[in-house]
Each structure stands twice: as C-alpha cells, then as structure tokens.
C-alpha positions as CSV (number, residue, x, y, z in Angstrom):
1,X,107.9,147.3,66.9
2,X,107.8,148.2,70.3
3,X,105.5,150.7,70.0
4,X,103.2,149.1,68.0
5,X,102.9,146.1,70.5
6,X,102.3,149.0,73.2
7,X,99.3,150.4,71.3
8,X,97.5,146.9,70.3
9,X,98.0,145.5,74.2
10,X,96.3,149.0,75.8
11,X,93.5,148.5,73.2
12,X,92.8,144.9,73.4
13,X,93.6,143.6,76.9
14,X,93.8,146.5,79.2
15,X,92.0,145.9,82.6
16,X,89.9,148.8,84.0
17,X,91.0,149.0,87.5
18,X,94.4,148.4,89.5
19,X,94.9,145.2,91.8
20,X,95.0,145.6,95.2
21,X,98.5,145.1,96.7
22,X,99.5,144.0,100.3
23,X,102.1,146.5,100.7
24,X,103.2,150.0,99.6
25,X,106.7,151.3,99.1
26,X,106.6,154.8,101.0
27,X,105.5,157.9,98.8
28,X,108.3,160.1,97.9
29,X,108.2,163.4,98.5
30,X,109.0,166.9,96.4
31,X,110.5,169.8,98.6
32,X,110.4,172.8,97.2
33,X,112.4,175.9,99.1
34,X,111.9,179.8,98.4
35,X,110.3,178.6,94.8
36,X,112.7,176.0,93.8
37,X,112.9,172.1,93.7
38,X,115.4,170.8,96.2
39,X,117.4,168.1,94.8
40,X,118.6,165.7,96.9
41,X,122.1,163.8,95.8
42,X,121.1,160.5,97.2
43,X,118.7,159.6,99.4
44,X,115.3,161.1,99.5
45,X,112.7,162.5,101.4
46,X,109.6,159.9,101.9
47,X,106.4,160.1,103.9
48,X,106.8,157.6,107.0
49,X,104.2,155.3,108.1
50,X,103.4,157.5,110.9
51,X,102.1,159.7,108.0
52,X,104.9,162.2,108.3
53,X,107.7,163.2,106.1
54,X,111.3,162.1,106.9
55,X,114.4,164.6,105.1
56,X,117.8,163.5,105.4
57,X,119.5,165.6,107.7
58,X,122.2,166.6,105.3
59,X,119.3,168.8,103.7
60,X,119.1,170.7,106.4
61,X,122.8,171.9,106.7
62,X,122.7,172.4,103.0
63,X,119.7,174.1,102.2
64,X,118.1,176.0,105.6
65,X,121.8,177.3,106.2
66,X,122.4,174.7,109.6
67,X,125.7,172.8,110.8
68,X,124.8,169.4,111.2
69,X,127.1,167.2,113.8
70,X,127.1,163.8,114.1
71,X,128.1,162.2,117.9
72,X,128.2,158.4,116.8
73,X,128.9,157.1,120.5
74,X,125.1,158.4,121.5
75,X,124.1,158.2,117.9
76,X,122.6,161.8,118.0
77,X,122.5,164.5,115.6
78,X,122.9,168.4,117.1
79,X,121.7,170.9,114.5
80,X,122.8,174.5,114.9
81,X,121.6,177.4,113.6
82,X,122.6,180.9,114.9
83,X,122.1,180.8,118.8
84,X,119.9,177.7,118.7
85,X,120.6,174.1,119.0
86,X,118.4,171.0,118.4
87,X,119.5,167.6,119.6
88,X,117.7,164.2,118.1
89,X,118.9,160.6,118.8
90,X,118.4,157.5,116.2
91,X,115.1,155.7,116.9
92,X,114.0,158.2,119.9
93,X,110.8,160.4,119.8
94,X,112.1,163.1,121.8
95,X,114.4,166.1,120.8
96,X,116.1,168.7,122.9
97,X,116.0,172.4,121.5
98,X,118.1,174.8,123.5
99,X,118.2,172.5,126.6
100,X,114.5,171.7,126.8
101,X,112.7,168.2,125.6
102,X,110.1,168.4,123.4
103,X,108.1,165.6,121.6
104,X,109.1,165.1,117.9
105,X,105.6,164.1,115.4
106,X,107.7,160.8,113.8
107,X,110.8,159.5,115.7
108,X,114.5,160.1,114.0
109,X,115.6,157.1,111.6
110,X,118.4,155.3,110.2
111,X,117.8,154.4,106.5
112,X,120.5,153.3,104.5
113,X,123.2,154.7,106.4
114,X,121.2,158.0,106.3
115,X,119.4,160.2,109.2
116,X,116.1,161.0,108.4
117,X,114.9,163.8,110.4
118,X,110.9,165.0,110.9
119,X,111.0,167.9,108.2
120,X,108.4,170.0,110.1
121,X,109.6,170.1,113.3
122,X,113.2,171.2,112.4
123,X,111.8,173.1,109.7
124,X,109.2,175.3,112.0
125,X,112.0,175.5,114.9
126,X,114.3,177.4,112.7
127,X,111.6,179.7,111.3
128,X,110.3,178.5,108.7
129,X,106.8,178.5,107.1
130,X,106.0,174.9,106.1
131,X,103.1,173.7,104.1
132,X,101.7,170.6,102.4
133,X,100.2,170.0,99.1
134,X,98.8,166.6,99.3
135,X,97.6,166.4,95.2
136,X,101.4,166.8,94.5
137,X,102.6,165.0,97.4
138,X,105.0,168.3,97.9
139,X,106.6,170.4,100.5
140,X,106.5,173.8,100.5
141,X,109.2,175.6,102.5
142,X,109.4,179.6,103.1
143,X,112.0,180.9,105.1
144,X,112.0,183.4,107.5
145,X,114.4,185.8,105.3
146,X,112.7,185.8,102.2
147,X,110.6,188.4,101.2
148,X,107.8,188.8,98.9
149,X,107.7,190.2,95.5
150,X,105.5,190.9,93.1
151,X,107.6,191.2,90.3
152,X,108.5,186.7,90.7
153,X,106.1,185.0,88.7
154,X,105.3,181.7,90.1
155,X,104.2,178.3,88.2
156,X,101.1,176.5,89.5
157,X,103.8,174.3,91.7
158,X,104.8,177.5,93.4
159,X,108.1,177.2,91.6
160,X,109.6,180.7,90.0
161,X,110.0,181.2,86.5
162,X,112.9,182.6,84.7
163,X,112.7,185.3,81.7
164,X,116.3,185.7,81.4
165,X,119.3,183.1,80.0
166,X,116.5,181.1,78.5
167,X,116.8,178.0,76.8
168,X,117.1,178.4,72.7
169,X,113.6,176.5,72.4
170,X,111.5,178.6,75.5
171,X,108.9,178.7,73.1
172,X,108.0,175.2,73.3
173,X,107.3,175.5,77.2
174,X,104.3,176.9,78.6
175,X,107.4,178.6,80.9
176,X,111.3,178.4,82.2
177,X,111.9,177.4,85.4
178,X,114.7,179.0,87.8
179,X,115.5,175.7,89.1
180,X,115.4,173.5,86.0
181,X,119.0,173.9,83.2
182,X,118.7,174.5,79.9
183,X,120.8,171.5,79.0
184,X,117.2,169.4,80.4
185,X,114.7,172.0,78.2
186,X,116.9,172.0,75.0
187,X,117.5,167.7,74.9
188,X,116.6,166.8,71.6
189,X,112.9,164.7,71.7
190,X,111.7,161.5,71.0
191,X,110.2,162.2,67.1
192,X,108.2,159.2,65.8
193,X,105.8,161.0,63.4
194,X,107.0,164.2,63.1
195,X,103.6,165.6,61.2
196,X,101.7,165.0,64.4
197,X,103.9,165.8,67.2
198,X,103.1,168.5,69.7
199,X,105.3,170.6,72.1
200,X,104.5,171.2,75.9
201,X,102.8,174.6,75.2
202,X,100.5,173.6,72.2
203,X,99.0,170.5,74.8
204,X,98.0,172.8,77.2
205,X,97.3,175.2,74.9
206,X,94.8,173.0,72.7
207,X,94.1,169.6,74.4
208,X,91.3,169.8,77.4
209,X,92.6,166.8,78.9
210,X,96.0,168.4,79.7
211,X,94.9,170.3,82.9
212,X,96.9,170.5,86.4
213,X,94.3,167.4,88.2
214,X,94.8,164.5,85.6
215,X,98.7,166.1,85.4
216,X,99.2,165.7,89.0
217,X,98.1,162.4,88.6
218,X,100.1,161.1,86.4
219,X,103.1,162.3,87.7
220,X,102.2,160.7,91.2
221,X,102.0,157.2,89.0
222,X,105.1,158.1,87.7
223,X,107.2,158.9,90.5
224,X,105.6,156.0,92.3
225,X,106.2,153.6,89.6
226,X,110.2,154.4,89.4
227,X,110.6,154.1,93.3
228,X,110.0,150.8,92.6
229,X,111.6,150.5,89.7
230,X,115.0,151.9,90.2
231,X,115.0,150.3,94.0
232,X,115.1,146.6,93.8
233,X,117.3,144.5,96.3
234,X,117.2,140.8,96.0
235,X,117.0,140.3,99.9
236,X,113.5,142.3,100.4
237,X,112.1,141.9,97.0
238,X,109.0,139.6,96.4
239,X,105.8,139.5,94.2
240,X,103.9,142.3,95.9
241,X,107.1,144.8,94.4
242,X,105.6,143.1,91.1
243,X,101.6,143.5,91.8
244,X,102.6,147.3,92.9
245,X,104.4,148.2,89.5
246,X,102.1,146.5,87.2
247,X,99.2,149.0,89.0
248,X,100.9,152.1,88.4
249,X,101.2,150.8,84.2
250,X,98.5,150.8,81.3
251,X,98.2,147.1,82.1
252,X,98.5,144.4,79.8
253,X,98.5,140.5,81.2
254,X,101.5,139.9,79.0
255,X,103.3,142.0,81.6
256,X,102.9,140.1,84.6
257,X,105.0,136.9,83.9
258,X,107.7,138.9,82.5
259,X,107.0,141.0,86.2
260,X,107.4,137.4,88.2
261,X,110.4,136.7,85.8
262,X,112.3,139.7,86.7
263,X,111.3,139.2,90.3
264,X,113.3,136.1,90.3
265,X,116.1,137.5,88.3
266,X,116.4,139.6,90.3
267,X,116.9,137.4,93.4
268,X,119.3,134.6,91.5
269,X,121.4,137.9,90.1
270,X,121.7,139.2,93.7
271,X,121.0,142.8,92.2
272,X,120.7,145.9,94.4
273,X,120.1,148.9,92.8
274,X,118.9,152.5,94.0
275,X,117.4,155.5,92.9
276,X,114.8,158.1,92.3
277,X,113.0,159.4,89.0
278,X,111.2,162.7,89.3
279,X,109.4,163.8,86.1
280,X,108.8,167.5,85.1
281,X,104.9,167.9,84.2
282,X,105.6,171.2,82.4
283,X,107.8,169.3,80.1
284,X,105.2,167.0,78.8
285,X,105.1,166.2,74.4
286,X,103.8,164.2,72.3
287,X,106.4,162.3,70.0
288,X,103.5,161.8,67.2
289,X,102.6,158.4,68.9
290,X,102.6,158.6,72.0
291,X,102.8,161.3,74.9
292,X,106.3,161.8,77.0
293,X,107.1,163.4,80.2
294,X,110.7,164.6,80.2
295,X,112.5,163.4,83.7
296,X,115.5,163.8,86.1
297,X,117.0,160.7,87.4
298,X,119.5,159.2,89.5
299,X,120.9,155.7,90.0
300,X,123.2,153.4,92.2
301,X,124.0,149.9,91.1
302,X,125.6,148.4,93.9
303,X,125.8,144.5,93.3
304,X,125.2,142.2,90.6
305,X,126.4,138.7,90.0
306,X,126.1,139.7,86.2
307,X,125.8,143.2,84.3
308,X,122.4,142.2,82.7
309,X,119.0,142.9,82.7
310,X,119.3,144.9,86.3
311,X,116.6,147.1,85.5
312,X,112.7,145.8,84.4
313,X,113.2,146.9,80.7
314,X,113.2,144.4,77.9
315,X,116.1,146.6,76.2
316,X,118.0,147.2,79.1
317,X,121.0,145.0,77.2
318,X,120.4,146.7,74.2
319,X,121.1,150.0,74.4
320,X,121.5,150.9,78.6
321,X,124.7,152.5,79.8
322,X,127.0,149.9,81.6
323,X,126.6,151.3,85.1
324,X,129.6,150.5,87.4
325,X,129.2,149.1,90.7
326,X,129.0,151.6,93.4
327,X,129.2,154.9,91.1
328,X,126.3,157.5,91.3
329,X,124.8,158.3,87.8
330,X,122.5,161.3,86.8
331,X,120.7,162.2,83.5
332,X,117.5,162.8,82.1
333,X,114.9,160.7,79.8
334,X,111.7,160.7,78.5
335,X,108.8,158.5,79.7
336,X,106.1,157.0,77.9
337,X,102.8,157.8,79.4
338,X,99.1,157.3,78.6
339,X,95.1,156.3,79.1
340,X,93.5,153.9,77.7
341,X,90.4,156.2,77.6
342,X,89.2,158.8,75.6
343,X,87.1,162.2,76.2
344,X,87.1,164.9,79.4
345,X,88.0,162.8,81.7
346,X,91.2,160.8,82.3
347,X,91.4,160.3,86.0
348,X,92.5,156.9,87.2
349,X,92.9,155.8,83.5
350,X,96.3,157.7,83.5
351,X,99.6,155.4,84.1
352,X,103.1,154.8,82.6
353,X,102.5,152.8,79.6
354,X,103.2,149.1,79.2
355,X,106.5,148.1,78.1
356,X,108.1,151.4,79.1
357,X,111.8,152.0,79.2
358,X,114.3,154.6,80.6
359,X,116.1,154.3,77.3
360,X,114.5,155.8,74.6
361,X,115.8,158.8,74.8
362,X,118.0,159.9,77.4
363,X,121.1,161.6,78.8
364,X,123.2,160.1,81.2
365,X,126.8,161.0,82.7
366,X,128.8,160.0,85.5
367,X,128.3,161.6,89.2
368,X,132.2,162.9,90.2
C-alpha cells in the first residue's frame, strides 16, 4: 500500500521545483584517506559557514597517526606528530606550530562536546596532500608515506577496489570496495517484483540515466535529507527543519502537514536524536518498483518523553528497533529514491522519495 500511494502522489501532485528555505543545516562532508572512506564513530565532519570544513579532532589522532591532548584549563588542543607540535584554542583563529603563530582559515569549535579542527591546515602541516571535490562534497587526503601504484585500481570516488575475499554476490556490483564489508554487499534486498528487478551492475550497465552527475546528485539529496532527519532536537527545531526536508523529497503536498505535525511532536515529546546516513552510490538496485541506494547509518536517541514516533516515518512504531536512550546504534538499510521525470536527463528531478522510511529493509545492532 505504501508503495502504491508513493507512485500515484509523484505522478499526480509532484511540484516541479524545491521551496526556498531560510536556513540550511551545514553540508556534511566525506573524507576519504589513502583510497578509503573514513568513518567517523560520532560526530562528523561538516562544512562551516566560513565555507571551510571542520574534522573532529579525534580523527586526526586516529587516522593521520597524531597524539591529541586536551589542556581543559586553557581549553586548547596540542597535536603532536613526530618532532612537531600544533597548538589551537576553542573559539580562537590563531594556532601555534612549533612555537610560531600562524593564522588558521575557520577558527577551532566546540560542537556537541566535540573539537572541530580546520581539516586543511592540520592536514597540510603534517604532510599531507589535501584536495576537494565539490560535486561529491568530499575530501581527499594523501599522505606523505604513501606511494603510488599502478597495480590499485581506483573507483571514480578515488576509493580502491578489492579483488580478493570478495563478497559471495561481487557479481552484482559494478566493483568491491577495500573499505566497504561484505556483510553490507551480501544484505539480502528489498524484492517487490522480482521479474523486473535489476542489480547495481546491470543499471550502469544498461540504463543511460545511471551515470556519475545525476548519481552524485542524488546522493548529495540524500545525505542532506538524513542530516535532518536523524538530527532533530526539540529546543532548535522549527518549520524551516520541515521546508528543508520536504525539498530534498519527490514532493507531494500530503507531506507537509504530516512535516508540521512531526515538527510539533517533536517539541511536546522533548526528542533529541542524532546521527548521520551516508549512502553507497555503487550499491544502487532496483527492487522491481522502485530504485534503492544501500546505506550506512548511525544513530543516538538521547531523550524522549515517550518511545514513539522519534523519527519522521509513518512506520516508525511498526516495525523500528526500540532504541535505548543514550546508546550508539549502527546498521545499514536501503533507501527509496527517484524522479518524477523521464528521458536523458534527471538532474534536479532526483530526490528521496515521498513517504520514505529507514525500515524497509535494514540491519541494525548495538554499538559496544
């Protein structure tokens, strides 16, 4: 039934272009070091207004090989690495390195009892080679120790690929990535009509439409839509967190008193939850029905007056997990996307679909 309402809504009252909204949440961001995704456990990277991108300095201790020291009476972070050391306080635009101030591009900043740090800067001082894809809204990282080889094959995301321990249905993939488990590539799908349904490989393979520009677009949507979506707190949230998630669905006017309805829910249930959704784009199907981009996702619930509706998703009570306050959760599901358009070009017609939920089919397990 679901479904069917989905498909009737895009045809019949689908409006052609996205309302303008008074305010954004910040873009998130996709690092990717020496050719594979970073994942961060819980809080993540996200462009600043100052138009630069903001790490959480635990990143840097784990993943470009630093020890990362917090000095709470000057609230000040020293970063070591070898024989060098950076120094950066909360709020201040200035840094030390080695003794010497220098002038940071974004100033350091508290979010959510996290340090966010200027990813280039730090980056760049410990010799590293840092580029930006803006299409992708991705980080590129090379360190200074890595060397190149010919024999890595590299995905279009500048990701490696894998030809060994591969997953028992590689076939369906247009490749295996060194950074993405099996236990993601072999979940069972979402199978609706089984007659029609199409694997990753044989939509690249055969459909025009499926080609890396509307792709990258549609993941942007995607990503953009969930920061919303898994991020709501009763004491910031108000209608423009509404207008902003309706523009990144296939929009049906249905949707946007059930939006305002949730908006106040959400307010009168005092829920705060948090989290991120990153979809895959070389794990894209087609269930029969409609297409799905296969996803890795991460939430917090951390209050609630009562264990219901928390997320914007009509079957949320039905058949969600019963998160527990405070506890990390991780998984993977499939999202429903789409166009309301048919022919070459796709463009700005591509969204999350109306109606979409996390719970179709998905995997979900407990952080430890």
């Amino acid at each position: 039934m679901k479904k069917g309402l989905s498909l009737l809504v895009a045809a019949g009252l689908t409006l052609g272009a996205f309302p303008a909204v008074m305010e954004a949440a910040p873009p998130l961001v996709n690092v990717h070091l020496n050719g594979k995704k970073v994942q961060f456990p819980d809080a993540h990277p996200f462009v600043a207004d100052s138009g630069r991108t903001l790490v959480p300095v635990r990143f840097v201790s784990e993943s470009l090989g630093a020890n990362v020291t917090w000095i709470g009476e000057t609230q000040t972070v020293a970063i070591q690495q070898g024989g060098k050391e950076i120094r950066l306080r909360i709020g201040d635009s200035k840094a030390t390195v080695d003794g010497a101030e220098t002038t940071l591009d974004a100033p350091v900043l508290l979010k959510s009892n996290r340090t966010f740090v200027p990813l280039r800067f730090v980056s760049e001082n410990f010799n590293a080679k840092v580029e930006w894809d803006g299409a992708t809204q991705t980080v590129v990282i090379k360190t200074a120790d890595q060397k190149d080889d010919p024999s890595v094959k590299l995905d279009p995301y500048g990701r490696k690929i894998r030809t060994t321990n591969l997953p028992s249905n590689a076939a369906d993939y247009p490749y295996i990535l060194e950074d993405v488990p099996n236990e993601m590539y072999e979940m069972k799908y979402l199978s609706e009509f089984p007659e029609r349904a199409k694997n990753t490989s044989t939509l690249y393979r055969t459909i025009p439409e499926f080609n890396k520009e509307n792709v990258d677009i549609w993941m942007e949507r995607v990503r953009k839509h969930f920061a919303l979506y898994l991020n709501a707190d009763y004491r910031t949230i108000n209608q423009n967190w509404g207008d902003e998630l309706y523009s990144y669905r296939i929009q049906a006017i249905y949707e946007q008193p059930q939006i305002e309805k949730y908006v106040s829910w959400v307010k009168t249930n005092e829920i705060q939850i948090e989290g991120y959704l990153d979809p895959e784009p070389s794990m894209i199907y087609s269930s029969g029905w409609g297409y799905f981009v296969r996803s890795k996702y991460k939430i917090r619930v951390l209050n609630y007056k009562q264990n219901s509706n928390l997320l914007y998703d009509e079957f949320y009570d039905i058949v969600a997990p019963k998160f527990e306050k405070g506890v990390w959760y991780e998984g993977y599901t499939d999202i429903e996307i789409g166009t309301n358009v048919g022919g070459p070009y796709w463009g700005d017609t591509l969204a999350v679909i109306n109606n979409v939920s996390m719970f179709d089919n998905y995997w979900n397990r407990r952080v430890e």
